[in-house]
N, C-alpha and C positions, 0 to 999 in steps of 0.2 A: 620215395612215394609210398604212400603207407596201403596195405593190403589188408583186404578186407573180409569177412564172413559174415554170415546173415541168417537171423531165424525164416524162413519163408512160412506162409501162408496165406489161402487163398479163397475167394468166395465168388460165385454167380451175382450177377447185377445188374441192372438197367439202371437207365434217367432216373425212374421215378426212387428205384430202391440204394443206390448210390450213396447218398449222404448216409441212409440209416446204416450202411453197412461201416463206415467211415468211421460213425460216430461208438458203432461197436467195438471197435479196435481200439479206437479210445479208450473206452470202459476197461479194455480188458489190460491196457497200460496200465489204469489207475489203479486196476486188483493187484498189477504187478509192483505196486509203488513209485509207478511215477508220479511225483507232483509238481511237476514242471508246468507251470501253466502256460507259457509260448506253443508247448509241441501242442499241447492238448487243443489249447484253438487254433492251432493249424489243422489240427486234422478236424474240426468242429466248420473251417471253411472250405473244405475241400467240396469241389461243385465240377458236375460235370462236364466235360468240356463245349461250350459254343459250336467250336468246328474244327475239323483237323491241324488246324493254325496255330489250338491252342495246344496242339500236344497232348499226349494220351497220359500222361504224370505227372508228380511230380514230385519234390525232396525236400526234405527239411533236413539242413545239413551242419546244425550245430549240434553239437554233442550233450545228453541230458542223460541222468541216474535214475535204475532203479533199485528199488530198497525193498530188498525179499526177504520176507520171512523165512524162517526156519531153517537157511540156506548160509553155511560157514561164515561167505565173508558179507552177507547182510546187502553188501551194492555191485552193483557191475554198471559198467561207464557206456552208454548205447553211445555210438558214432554219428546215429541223423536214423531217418526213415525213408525210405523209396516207395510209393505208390503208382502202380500202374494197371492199366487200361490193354486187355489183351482184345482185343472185338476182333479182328481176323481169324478166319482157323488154320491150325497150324497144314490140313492138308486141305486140298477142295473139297468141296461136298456144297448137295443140289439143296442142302438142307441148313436155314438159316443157322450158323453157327452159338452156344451160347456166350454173353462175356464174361468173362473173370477180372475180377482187377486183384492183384496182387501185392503183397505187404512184405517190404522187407525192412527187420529190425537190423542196423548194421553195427558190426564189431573190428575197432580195429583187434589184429591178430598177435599184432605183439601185446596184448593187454589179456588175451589169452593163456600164452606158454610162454616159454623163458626162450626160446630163440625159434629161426623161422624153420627148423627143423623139427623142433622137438612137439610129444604129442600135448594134447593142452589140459591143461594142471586140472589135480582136485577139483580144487575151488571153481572154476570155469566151470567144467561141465557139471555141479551142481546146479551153478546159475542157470545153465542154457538149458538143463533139464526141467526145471523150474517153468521156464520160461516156455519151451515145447511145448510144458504137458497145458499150461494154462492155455495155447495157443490153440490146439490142437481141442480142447476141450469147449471150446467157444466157436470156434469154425471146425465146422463135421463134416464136410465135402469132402474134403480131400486129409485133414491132418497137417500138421505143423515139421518142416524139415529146417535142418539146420546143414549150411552148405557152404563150402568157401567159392571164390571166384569162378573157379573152372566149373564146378558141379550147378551152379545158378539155373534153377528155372528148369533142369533136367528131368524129375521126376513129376514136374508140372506137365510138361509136354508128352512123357510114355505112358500118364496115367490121361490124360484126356485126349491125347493123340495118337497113342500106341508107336510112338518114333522115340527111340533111345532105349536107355535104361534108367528102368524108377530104382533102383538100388545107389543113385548116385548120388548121394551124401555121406552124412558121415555121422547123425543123431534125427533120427524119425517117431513121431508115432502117429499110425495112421489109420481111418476106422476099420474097422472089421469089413464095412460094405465094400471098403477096396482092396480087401487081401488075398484075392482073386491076380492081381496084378504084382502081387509078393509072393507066387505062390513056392517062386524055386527060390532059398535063400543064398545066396553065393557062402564062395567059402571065405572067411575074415569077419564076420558078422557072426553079435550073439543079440538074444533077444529075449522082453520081458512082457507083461500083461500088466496094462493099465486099465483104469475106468474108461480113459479115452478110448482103446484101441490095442493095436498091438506095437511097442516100441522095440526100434533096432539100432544101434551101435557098430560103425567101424572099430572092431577092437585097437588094432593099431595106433588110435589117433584119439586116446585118453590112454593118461596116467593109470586111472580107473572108471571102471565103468559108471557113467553119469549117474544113473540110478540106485548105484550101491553106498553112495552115503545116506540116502533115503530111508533104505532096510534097516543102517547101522543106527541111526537116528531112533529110526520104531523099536529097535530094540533096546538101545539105549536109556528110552520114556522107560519101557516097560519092565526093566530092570530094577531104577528106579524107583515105581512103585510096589 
């Protein structure tokens, strides 16, 4: 059975605002190089649900390319999409909760690193860097996390619910209005400044830090010329 990881990000929404939020995450695929056009009307149909009946999500579970610029290996293989519908709060409160509906881009892991140990290569965490910052730069609530199985949806729940730990991924960048909530960084984590926000890395768990083929790149150009 194949294991999975996933860029997450998320947005506030209702009935009416729903589809527009849908259709953004669209867009922000196409920036990404998708040109799949099956995923793109799926998520172009995505409608609110009727009634608890129909389920608060839903998946688009065939696998489609994106084709990144400036980024080593040009593609990385997405595994499907998960959309979902949070409308409960995670604790009581006398006060209408707000919803989120949540995005996750899925990876299988072995398309990552070279076995199910090892940390995951170069190339990946260019892409998934790539992929954060765009993610993260489009949806500003919360910031774009990249997280495997176990860590899912964790930093979703301590930053709007204050239960858990928002440090539990493993590649973030999240805006400044919530860095409040990153305020102690643990120890294993290093961290960089983007236009998005402030981005953080579990060292362990890249070959090299996602961000530093970026720097090598800009220097690179500028050499160069």
């Amino acid at each position: 059975m194949s294991e999975y990881a996933q860029v997450q990000t998320y947005a506030t929404c209702n009935e009416r605002t729903y589809a527009m939020v849908a259709s953004h995450y669209r867009l922000v695929l196409e920036q990404l190089g998708c040109t799949d056009t099956q995923v793109l009307q799926w998520l172009d149909a995505l409608q609110w649900p009727a009634s608890e009946d129909d389920g608060l999500g839903d998946i688009y579970a065939v696998p489609f390319v994106l084709t990144l610029a400036e980024v080593p290996t040009k593609k990385i293989v997405c595994a499907g999409i998960e959309v979902t519908l949070y409308i409960d709060a995670a604790i009581p409160s006398i006060e209408e909760p707000p919803i989120w509906v949540g995005f996750n881009l899925l990876f299988e892991t072995e398309t990552l690193r070279t076995d199910a140990t090892a940390p995951y290569s170069i190339e990946a965490g260019a892409s998934l860097w790539r992929i954060v910052q765009k993610q993260a730069g489009a949806f500003r609530e919360l910031g774009a996390y990249f997280t495997d199985e176990w860590q899912e949806n964790q930093s979703w729940r301590a930053i709007t619910a204050h239960l858990g730990d928002p440090w539990a991924f493993d590649l973030a960048i999240f805006p400044r209005s919530r860095s409040e909530c990153f305020s102690e960084v643990p120890a294993g984590f290093k961290g960089t400044v983007t236009p998005q926000g402030f981005g953080f890395a579990r060292v362990n768990r890249w070959q090299q830090l996602p961000w530093d083929w970026e720097m090598n790149y800009i220097q690179h150009q500028a050499e160069e010329k």
